[in-house]
Structures are given as C-alpha cells and as structure tokens.
C-alpha positions as CSV (number, residue, x, y, z in Angstrom):
1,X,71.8,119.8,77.8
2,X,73.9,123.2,76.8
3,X,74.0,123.8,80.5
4,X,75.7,119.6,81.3
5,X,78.3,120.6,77.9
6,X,79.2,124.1,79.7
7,X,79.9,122.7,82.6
8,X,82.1,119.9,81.6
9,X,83.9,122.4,79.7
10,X,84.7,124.3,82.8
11,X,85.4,121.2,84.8
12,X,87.6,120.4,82.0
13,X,90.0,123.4,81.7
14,X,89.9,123.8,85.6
15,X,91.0,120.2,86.2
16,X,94.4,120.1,84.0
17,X,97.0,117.3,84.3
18,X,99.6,120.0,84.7
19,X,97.4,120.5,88.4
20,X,97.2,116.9,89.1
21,X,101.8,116.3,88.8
22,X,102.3,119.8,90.4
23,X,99.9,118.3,93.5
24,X,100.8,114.6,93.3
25,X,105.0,115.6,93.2
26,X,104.5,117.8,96.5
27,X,102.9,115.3,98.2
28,X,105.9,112.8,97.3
29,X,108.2,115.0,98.0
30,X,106.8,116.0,101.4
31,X,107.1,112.0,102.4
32,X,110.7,111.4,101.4
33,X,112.0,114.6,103.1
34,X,110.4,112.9,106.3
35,X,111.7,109.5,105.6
36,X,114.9,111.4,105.0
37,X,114.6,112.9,107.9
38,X,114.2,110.1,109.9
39,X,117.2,108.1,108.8
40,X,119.4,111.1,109.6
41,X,118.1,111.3,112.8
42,X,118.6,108.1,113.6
43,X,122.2,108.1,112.2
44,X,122.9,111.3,114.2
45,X,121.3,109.5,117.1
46,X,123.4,106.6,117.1
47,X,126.4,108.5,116.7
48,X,125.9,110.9,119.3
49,X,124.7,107.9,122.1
50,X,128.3,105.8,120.6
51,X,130.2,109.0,121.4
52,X,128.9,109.2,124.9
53,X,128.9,105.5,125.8
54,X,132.8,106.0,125.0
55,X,133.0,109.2,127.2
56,X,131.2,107.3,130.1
57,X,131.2,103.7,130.4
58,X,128.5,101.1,131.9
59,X,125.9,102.8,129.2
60,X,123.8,100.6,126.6
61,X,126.3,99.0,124.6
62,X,124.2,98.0,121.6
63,X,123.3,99.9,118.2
64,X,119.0,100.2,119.5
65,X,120.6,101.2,122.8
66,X,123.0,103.9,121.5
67,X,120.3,105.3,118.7
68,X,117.8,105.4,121.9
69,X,120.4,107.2,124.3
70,X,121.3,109.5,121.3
71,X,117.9,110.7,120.6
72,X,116.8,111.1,124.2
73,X,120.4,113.2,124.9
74,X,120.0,115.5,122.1
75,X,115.9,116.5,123.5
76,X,117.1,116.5,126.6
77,X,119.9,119.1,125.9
78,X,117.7,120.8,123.9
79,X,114.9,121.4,126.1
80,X,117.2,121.5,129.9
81,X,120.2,123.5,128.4
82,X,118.1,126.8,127.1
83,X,116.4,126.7,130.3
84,X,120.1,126.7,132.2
85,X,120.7,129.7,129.7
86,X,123.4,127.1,128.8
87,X,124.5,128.1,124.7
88,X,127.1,126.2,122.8
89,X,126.3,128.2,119.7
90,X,123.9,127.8,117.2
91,X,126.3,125.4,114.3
92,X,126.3,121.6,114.0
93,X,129.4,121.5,116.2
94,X,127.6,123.3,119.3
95,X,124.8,121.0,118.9
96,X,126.5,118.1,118.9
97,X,128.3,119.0,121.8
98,X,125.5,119.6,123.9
99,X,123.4,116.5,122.5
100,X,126.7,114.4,123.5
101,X,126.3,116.0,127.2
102,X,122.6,115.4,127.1
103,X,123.4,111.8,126.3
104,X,125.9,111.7,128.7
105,X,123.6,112.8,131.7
106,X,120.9,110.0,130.4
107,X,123.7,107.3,130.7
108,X,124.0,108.7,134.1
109,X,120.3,108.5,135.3
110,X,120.2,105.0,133.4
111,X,123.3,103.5,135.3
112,X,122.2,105.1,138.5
113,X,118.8,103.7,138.2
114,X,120.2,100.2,137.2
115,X,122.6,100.0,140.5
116,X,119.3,100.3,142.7
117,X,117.5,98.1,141.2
C-alpha cells in the first residue's frame, strides 16, 4: 500500500497543470499559425494570379481561377527560376515579381492549351 501512495505522489508532482497549459497552448498555437498561414497564402495567391490576368489577358477571370493561377505561378517561379540561376532578390518585392512571371507563364500554357482544344 506505501509503495501505490509513493507512486501517486510522484505521478502527482510529475503531472502539474502548469505542464498540461504549456503543452495544450503550443499545440493551439501551432494550428492557428497554419490556418494563418493559409489564408495569407491564399490572399497572396489571388493577388498575384489578378495582377497577372491584368498583365496578360484571356486568363481565368474568376476569384478560384486567380487564387489557383497565383499559387501555381509563385511554385512555379520558385522551383523553374533558381534552376535558370534567375534571382530577383531575396525581399517581398523580388518575390512577388517573379511569382507574377510565374503566373504569367501558367496563363500562357493554360491559354495555349485551351486554343487546341
């Protein structure tokens, strides 16, 4: 019976509520940085593909179409344009840049796949 009491009393001071917030408030704050996250990159995204569907016209004219185009531009420039050793500088302004020339080119392929079909 000593030995069930000693234990507990371990359990006890090992499992504080200070433990249990410090835990619980990391994980929360883990999922609104992503949800965060999200929402900017879908603003960004539907900013960039707007920006470009002004530059070149015949592109998808609607907000899913301009988020979509957006997104797709800015991996595409940044996974084609390192390769090019292509650099616009490492601020928001370069990136922008160069995901609004990524979105660009994907307005390009999309038109150029919609006249042959």
């Amino acid at each position: 019976m000593k030995r069930i009491l000693n234990s507990s009393l371990i359990m006890l001071t090992l499992a504080t509520p200070v433990l249990a917030q410090t835990e619980g408030s990391e994980a929360v704050g883990s999922a609104t940085g992503g949800i965060l996250g999200l929402l900017i990159t879908i603003v960004i995204g539907a900013l960039i593909g707007w920006v470009a569907s002004l530059i070149v016209s015949g592109g998808p004219s609607s907000l899913l179409g301009d988020i979509l185009i957006g997104i797709g531009g800015s991996f595409l420039a940044g996974w084609v344009l390192p390769m090019l050793g292509v650099s616009f500088g490492s601020g928001f302004l370069g990136a922008f840049i160069a995901s609004v020339l990524g979105a660009i080119v994907l307005i390009l392929i999309y038109r150029a796949i919609r006249k042959s079909a």
